[in-house]
N, C-alpha and C positions, 0 to 999 in steps of 0.2 A: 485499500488496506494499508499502502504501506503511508498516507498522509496521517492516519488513526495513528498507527503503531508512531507518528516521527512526534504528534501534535499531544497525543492523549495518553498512552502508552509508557512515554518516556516517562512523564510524571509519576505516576502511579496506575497499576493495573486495577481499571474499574472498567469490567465488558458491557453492564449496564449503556453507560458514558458512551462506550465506544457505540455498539451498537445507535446507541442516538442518534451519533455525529454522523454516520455512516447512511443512516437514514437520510437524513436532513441533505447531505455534499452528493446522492446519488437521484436518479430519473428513470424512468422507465421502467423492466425486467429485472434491471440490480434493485431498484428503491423498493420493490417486491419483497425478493428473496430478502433483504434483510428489514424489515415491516414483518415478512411469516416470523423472524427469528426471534423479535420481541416477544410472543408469546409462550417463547420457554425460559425458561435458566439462562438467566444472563450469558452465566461463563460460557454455559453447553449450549446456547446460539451463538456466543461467537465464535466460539473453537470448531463450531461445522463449517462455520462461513469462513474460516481459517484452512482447514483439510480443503475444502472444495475449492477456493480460491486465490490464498494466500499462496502463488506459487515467485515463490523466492528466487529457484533457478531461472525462469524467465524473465525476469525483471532483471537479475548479474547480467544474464545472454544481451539483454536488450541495448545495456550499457558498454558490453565488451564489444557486439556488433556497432555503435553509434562511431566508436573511440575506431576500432579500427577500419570501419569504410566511411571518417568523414573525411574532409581535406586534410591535406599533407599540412604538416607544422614546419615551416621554417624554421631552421636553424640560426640565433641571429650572433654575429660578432660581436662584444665588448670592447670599443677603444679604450684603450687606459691613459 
């Protein structure tokens, strides 16, 4: 979802589009569920595939967990 929303999205909202791309970049049980959504309303398959797994808080989480349990950052001096 969120390589659609950075690559297709930003451009212009065309769910048609997205749904394709999402097609196409996914395999197995995902390339399913969005192949079933082709057969309705562009918007209205993608905005379900959006509710069911567009989840935004877990991908910030995934990012706040990365930042603060990966290695420690040095602090480094500037000689002037």
């Amino acid at each position: 979802m969120h390589a659609s929303q950075t690559l297709i999205e930003a451009r212009k909202p065309d769910y048609a589009g997205t749904l394709y791309y999402l097609e196409q970049h996914t395999t197995g049980r995902a390339q399913e569920l969005v192949h079933s959504c082709l057969y309705m309303k562009p918007e209205e398959g993608y905005l379900l595939l959006e509710s069911k797994f567009g989840q935004k808080h877990r991908i910030a989480m995934a990012y706040v967990n990365k930042v603060m349990n990966g290695p420690v950052i040095k602090a480094r001096t500037l000689k002037l």
